[in-house]
C-alpha positions in Angstrom: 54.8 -36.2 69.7 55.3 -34.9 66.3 53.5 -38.0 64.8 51.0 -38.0 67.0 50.2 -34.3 65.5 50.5 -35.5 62.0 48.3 -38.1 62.4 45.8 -36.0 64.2 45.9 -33.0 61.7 45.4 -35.8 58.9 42.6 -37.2 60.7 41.0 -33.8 60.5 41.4 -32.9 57.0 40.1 -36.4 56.0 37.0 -36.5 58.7 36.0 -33.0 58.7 35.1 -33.0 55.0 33.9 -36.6 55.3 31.3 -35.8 58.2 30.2 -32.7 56.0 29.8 -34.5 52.7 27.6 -37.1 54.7 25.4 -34.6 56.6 25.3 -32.9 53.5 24.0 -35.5 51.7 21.6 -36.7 54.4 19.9 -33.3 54.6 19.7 -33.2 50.5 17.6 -36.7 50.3 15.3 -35.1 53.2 14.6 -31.9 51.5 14.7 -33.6 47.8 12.4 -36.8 48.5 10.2 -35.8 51.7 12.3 -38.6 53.4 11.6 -37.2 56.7 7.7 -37.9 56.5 7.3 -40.5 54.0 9.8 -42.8 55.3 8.9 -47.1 54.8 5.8 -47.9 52.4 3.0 -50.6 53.8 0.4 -51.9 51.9 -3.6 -51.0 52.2 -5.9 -53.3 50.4 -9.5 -51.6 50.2 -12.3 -54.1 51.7 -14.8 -53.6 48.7 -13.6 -52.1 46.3 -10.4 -54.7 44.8 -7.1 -53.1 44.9 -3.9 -52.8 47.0 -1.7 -50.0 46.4 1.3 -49.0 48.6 1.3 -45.9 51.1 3.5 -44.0 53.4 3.3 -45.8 56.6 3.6 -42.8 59.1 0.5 -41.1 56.8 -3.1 -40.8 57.9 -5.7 -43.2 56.0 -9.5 -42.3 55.2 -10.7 -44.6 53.6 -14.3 -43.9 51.7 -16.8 -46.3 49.8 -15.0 -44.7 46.2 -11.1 -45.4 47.7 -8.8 -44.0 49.5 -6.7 -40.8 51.1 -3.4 -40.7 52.0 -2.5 -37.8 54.3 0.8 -36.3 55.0 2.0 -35.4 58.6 2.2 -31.3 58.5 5.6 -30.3 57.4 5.2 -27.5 59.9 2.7 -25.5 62.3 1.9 -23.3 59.9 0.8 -25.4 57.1 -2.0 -24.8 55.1 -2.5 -27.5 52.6 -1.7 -30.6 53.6 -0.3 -33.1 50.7 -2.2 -36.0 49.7 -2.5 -39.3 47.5 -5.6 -40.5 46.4 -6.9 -43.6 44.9 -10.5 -43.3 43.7 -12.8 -45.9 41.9 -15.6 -45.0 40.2 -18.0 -46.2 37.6 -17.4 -44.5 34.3 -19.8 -41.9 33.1 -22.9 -43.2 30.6 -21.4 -41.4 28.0 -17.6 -42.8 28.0 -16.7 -46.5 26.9 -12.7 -45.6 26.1 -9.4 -44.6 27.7 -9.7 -42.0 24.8 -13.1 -40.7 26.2 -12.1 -40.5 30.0 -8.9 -38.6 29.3 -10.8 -36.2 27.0 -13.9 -36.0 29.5 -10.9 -35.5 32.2 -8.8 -33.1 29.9 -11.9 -30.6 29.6 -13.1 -30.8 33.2 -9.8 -29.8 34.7 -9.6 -26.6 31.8 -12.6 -25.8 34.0 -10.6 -25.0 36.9 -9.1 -21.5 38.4 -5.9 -20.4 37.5 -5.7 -23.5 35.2 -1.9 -24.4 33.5 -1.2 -28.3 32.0 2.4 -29.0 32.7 2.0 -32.1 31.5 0.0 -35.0 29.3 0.8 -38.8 28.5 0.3 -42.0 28.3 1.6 -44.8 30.7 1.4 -48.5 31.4 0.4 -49.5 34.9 -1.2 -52.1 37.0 -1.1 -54.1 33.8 -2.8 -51.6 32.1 -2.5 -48.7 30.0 -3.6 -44.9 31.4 -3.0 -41.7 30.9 -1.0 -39.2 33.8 -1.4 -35.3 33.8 0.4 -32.7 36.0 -1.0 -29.7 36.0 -1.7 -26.6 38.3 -4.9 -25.0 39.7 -6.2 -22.6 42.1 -8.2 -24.3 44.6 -9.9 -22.5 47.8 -7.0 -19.2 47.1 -4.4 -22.0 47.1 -2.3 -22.6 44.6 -2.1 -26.6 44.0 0.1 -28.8 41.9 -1.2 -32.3 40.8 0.2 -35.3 39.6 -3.0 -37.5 38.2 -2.8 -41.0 36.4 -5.5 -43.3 35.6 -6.4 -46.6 34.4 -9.7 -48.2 32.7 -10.5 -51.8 33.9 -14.1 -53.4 34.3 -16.4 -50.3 33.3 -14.2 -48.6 35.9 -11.8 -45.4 36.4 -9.2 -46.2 38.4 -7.7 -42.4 39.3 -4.6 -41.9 41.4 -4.2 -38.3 42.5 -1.1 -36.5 44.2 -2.2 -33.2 45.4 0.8 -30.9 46.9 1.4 -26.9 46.9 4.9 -26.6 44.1 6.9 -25.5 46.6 6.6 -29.3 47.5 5.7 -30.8 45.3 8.9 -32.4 44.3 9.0 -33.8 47.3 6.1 -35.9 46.7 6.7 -36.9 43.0 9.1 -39.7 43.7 6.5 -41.6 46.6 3.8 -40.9 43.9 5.8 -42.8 41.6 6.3 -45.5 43.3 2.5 -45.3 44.9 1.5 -45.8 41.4 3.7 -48.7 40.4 2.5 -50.7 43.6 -1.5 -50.5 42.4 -2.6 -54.1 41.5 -6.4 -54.7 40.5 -7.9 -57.7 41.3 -8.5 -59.4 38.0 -5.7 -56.9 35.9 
């Protein structure tokens, strides 16, 4: 009987801690990667316009002639602003011929914007190509926004990536985004 006691009070004090530190951990990659609504990645490959890129499978998809929105399931009843990924292609203005040109056109447009603050500005390498990626914070329709942008020039083309989140989520988001980016492949790149 006395063993039996021992063994059981061991047991305890070696699955009581274990059971926390795993439901502990589950709950932090939930709340620290959006786990619980982003969950596998498929592939979408737009009919017309050349390009695959990766998504959230459980995440709305409206497609447009210019790309493509990914929406995310409500986090809860009460939310306002729903995050989203975009991927939009678009010819580049008369007036730009260079990476240089877009990110400075780009740069100034977005200074344009309510309740304006960069976070952050450099350049990357993706889909083969080199870009540019901002994060930066505005005030769109009274809501405060965080965006993650990056973009690539390829044919005459901007090929801008956009992840659009309120910064109370944003983090959330950042690591899908990530990898959302890393999965674009142009036809031709």
């Amino acid at each position: 009987m006395e063993k039996k006691i021992i063994y059981i009070t061991a047991a305890l004090f070696v699955l009581i801690p274990l059971g926390m530190y795993v439901a502990a951990a589950v709950r932090t990659e939930s709340s620290e990667t959006g786990a619980q609504i982003v969950g596998a990645l498929e592939t979408y490959e737009h009919p017309k316009l050349n390009f695959s890129v990766d998504h959230p499978k459980a995440w709305t998809i409206q497609s447009e002639a210019k790309g493509v929105y990914f929406l995310s399931p409500k986090l809860e009843s009460l939310d306002v602003v729903q995050e989203t990924i975009s991927v939009l292609v678009e010819p580049l203005p008369d007036d730009v011929e260079t990476q240089e040109q877009y990110t400075k056109k780009a740069l100034d447009e977005i200074a344009e914007l309510s309740n304006y603050t960069m976070m952050e500005s450099k350049r990357v390498s993706f889909a083969g190509l080199r870009g540019h990626t901002i994060t930066y914070q505005a005030t769109i329709q009274n809501n405060l926004i965080q965006f993650r942008q990056a973009w690539v020039i390829y044919k005459g083309k901007s090929y801008l990536m956009t992840l659009a989140s309120p910064p109370n989520t944003f983090a959330n988001f950042e690591r899908v985004f990530g990898r959302v980016i890393k999965s674009l492949k142009i036809e031709g790149a």
